[in-house]
Backbone bond lengths (Angstrom), bond angles and torsions (degrees), N, CA, C in turn:
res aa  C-N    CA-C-N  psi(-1)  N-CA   C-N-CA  omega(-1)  CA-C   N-CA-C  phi
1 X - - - 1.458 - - 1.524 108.49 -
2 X 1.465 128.36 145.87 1.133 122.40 -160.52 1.230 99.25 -102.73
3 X 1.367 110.99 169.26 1.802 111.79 -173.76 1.588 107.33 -69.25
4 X 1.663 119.83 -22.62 1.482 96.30 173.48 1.634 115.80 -81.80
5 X 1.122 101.08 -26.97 1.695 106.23 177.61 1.254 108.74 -56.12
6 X 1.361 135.96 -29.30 1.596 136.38 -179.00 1.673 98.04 -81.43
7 X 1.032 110.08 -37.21 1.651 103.48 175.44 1.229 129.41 -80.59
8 X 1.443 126.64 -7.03 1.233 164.42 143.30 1.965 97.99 -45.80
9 X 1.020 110.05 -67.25 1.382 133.53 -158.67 2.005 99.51 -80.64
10 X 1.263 93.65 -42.15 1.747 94.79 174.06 1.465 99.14 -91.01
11 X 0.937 151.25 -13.45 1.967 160.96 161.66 1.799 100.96 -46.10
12 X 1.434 100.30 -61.62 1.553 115.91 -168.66 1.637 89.41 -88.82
13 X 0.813 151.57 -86.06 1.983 130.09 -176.93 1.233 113.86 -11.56
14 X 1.232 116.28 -57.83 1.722 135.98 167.14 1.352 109.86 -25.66
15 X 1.452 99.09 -74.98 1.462 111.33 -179.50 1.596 127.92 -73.79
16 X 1.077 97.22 -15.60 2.038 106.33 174.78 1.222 97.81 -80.16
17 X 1.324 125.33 -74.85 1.406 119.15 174.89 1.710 128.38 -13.77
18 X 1.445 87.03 -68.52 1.369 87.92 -150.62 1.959 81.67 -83.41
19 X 0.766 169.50 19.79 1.630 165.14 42.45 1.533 99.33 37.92
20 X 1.331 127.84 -78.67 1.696 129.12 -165.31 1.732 89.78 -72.46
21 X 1.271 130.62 -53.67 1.556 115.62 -173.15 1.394 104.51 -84.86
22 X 0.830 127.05 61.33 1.794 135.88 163.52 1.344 103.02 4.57
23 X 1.377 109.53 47.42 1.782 111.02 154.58 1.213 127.23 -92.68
24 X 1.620 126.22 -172.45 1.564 107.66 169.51 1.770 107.74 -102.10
25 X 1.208 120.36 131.09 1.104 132.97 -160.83 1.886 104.86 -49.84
26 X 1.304 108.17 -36.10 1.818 109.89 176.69 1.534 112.09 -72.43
27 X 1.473 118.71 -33.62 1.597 110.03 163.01 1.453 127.81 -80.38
28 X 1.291 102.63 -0.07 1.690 107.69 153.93 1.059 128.66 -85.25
29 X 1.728 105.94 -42.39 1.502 107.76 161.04 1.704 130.40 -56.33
30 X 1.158 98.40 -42.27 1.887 106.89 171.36 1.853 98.22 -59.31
31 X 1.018 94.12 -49.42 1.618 82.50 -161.82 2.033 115.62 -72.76
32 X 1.642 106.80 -20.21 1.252 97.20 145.42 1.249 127.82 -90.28
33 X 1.222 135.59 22.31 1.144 122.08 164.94 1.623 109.31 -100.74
34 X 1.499 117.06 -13.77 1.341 132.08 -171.45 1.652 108.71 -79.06
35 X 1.519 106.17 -51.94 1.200 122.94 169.40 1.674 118.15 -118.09
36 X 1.121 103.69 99.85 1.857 96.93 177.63 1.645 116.63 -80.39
37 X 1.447 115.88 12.61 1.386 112.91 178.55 1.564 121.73 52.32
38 X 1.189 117.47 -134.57 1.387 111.72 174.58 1.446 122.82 -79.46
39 X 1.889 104.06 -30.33 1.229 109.76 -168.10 1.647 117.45 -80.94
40 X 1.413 131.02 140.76 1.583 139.04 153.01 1.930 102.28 5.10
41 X 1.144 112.57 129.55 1.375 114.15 -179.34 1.287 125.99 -67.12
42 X 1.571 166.85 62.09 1.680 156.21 -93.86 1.385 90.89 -60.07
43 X 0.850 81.13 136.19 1.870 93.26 148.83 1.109 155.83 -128.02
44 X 1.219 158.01 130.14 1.158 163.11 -81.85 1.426 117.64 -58.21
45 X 1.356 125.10 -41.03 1.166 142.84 -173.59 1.559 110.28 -77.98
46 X 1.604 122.50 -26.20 1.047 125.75 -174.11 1.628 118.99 -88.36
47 X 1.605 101.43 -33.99 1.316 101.58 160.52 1.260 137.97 -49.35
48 X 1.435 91.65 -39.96 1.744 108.88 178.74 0.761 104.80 -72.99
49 X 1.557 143.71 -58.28 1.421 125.68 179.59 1.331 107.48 -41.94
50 X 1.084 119.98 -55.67 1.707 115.14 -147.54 1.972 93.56 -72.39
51 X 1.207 121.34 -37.11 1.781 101.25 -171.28 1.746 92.55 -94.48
52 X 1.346 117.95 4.17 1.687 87.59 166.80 1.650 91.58 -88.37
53 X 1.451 121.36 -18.09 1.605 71.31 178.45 1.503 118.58 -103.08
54 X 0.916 115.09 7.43 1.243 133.90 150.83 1.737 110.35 -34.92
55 X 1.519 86.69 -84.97 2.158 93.11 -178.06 1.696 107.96 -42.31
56 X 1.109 117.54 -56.04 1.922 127.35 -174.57 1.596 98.59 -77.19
57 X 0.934 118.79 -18.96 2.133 117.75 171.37 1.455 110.53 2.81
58 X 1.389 123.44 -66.12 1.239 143.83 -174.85 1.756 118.05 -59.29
59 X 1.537 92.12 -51.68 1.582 84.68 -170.37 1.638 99.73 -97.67
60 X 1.275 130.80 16.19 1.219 128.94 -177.52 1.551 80.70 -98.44
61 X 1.223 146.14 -93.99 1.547 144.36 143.80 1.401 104.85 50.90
62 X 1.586 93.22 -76.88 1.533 122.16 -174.73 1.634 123.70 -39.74
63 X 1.404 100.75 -54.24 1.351 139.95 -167.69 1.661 111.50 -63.97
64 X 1.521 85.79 -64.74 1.990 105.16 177.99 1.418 101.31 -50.72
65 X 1.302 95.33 -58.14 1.967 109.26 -168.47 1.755 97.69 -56.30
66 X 0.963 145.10 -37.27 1.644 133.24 176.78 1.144 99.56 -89.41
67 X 0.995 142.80 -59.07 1.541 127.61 -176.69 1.594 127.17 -81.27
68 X 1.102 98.14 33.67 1.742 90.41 176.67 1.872 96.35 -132.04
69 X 1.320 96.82 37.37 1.805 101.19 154.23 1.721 108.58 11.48
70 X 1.257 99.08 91.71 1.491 118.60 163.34 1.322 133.79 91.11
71 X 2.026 89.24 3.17 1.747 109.28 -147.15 2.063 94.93 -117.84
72 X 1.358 132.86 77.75 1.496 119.08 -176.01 1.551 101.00 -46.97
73 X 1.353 119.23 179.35 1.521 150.05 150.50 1.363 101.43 -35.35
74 X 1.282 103.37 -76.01 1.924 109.59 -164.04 1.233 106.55 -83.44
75 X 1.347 121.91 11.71 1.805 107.72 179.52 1.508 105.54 -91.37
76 X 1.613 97.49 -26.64 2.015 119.48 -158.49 1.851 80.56 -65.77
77 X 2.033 113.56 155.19 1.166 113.36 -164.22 2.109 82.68 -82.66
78 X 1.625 109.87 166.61 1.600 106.71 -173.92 1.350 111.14 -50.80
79 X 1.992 112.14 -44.13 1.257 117.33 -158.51 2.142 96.97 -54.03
80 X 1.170 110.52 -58.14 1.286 117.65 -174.84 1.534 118.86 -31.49
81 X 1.589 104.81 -62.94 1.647 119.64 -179.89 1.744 107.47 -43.76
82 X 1.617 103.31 -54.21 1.665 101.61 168.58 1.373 125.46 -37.74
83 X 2.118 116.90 -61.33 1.058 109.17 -119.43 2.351 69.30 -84.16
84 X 1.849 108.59 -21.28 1.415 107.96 -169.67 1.440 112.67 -56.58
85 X 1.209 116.54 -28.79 1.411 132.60 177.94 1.213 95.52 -63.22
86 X 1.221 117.54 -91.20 1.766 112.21 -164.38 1.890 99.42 -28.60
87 X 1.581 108.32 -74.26 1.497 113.02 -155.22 1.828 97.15 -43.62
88 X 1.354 109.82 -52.58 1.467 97.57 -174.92 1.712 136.42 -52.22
89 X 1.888 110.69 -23.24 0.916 123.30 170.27 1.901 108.12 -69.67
90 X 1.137 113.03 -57.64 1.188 103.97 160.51 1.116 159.80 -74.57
91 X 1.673 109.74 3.43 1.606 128.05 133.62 1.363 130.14 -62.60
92 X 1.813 107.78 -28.77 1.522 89.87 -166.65 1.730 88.01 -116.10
93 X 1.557 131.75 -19.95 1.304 105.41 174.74 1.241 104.18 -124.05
94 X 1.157 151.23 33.62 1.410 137.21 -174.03 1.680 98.42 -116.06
95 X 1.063 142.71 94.68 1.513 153.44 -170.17 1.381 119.10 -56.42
96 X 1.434 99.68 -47.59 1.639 125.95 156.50 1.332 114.71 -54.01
97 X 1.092 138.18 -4.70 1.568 123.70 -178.37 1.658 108.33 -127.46
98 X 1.415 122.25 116.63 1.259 105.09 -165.23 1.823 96.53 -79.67
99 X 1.854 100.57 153.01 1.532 98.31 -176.75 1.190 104.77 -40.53
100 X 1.806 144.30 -51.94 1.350 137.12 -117.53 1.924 92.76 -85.07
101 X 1.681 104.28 -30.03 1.256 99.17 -168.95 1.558 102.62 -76.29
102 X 1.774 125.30 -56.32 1.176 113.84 176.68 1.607 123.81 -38.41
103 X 1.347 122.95 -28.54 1.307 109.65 -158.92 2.141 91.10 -95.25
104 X 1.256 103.11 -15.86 1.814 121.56 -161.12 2.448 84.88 -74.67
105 X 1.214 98.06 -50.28 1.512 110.69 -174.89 1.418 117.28 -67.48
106 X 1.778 105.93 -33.23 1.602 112.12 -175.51 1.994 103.27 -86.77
107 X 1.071 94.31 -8.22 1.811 104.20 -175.69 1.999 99.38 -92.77
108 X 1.033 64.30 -34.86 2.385 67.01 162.21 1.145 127.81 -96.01
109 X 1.103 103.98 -36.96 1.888 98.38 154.89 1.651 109.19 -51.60
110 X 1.543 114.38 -55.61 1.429 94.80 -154.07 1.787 104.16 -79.92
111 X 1.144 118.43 -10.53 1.440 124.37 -170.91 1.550 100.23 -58.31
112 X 1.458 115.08 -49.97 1.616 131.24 -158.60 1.525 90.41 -99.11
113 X 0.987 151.78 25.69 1.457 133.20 176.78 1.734 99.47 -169.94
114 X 0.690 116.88 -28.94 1.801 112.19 177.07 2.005 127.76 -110.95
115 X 0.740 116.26 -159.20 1.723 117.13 -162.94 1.567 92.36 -74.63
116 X 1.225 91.88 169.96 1.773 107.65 163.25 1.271 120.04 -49.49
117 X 1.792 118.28 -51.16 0.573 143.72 162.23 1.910 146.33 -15.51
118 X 1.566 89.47 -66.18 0.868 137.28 -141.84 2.218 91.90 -76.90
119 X 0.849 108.57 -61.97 2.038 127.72 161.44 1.662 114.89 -17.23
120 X 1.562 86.98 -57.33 1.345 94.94 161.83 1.393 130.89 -74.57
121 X 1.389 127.54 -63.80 1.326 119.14 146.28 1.153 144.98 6.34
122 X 1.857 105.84 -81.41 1.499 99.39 160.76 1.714 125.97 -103.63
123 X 1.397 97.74 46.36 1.575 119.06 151.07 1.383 99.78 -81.55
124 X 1.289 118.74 -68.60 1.331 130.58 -145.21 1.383 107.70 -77.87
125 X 1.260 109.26 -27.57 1.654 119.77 -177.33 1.909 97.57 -70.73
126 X 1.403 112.40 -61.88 1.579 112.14 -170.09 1.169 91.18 -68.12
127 X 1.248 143.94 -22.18 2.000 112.32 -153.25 1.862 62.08 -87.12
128 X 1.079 153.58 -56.28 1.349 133.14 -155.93 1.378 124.81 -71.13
129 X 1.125 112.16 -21.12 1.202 122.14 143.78 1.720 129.00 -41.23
130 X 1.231 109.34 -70.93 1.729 133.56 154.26 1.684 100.66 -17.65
131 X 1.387 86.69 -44.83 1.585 79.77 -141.99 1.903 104.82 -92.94
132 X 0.948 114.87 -12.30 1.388 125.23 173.47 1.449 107.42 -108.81
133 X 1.445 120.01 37.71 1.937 127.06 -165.51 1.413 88.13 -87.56
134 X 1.165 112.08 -69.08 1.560 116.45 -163.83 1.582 117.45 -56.10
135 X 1.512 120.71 -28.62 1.253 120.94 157.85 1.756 121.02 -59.21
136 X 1.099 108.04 -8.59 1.906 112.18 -175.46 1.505 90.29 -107.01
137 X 1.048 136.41 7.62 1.686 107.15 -162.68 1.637 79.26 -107.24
């Protein structure tokens, strides 16, 4: 697994967590970065994921919720909403990541951690995403 895929993978922990413990996702992040406990300290790449989607929160929200044809925010299972969040921040603002890989990385998260389902889903959700980018900018 490559070092961004683990940060990918510590991005969405980040965000499930502090999602099931009804915290705010930036005082979880400070506080693992304050204390890393037993585990490897985040690193660089993981932070960023987690406060870009943090800063865009809203219109990433926005985005999922119209384009996921039939599917609200709170219906999608938590693991999903995370791993769509991350992939969507790094489809629509991360410059450095070409879409094919964000949406190729957010389809492996959900394969190994979410429904059967679920692969397809947010395939179909980011390549649509991808694909209506240049109309949002």
């Amino acid at each position: 697994m490559s070092a961004r895929s683990k940060a990918r993978k510590r991005a969405l922990d980040i965000l499930f967590e502090a999602e099931q413990r009804g915290v705010n996702v930036e005082s979880l992040l400070a506080e693992r970065l304050a204390h890393p406990g037993t585990e490897a300290p985040l690193n660089e790449y993981t932070v960023e994921l987690v406060q870009g989607v943090v800063r865009k929160w809203v219109a990433i929200n926005e985005l999922l919720s119209t384009y996921s044809q039939g599917w609200t925010i709170e219906r999608m299972p938590a693991v999903d909403r995370a791993i769509l969040r991350i992939g969507a921040f790094e489809v629509l603002y991360a410059d450095d990541v070409p879409d094919a890989v964000a949406i190729s990385e957010a389809v492996a998260l959900a394969k190994s951690l979410s429904t059967d389902d679920s692969p397809t889903f947010v395939n179909g959700l980011l390549a649509r995403l991808a694909e209506v980018k240049p109309t949002l900018v």
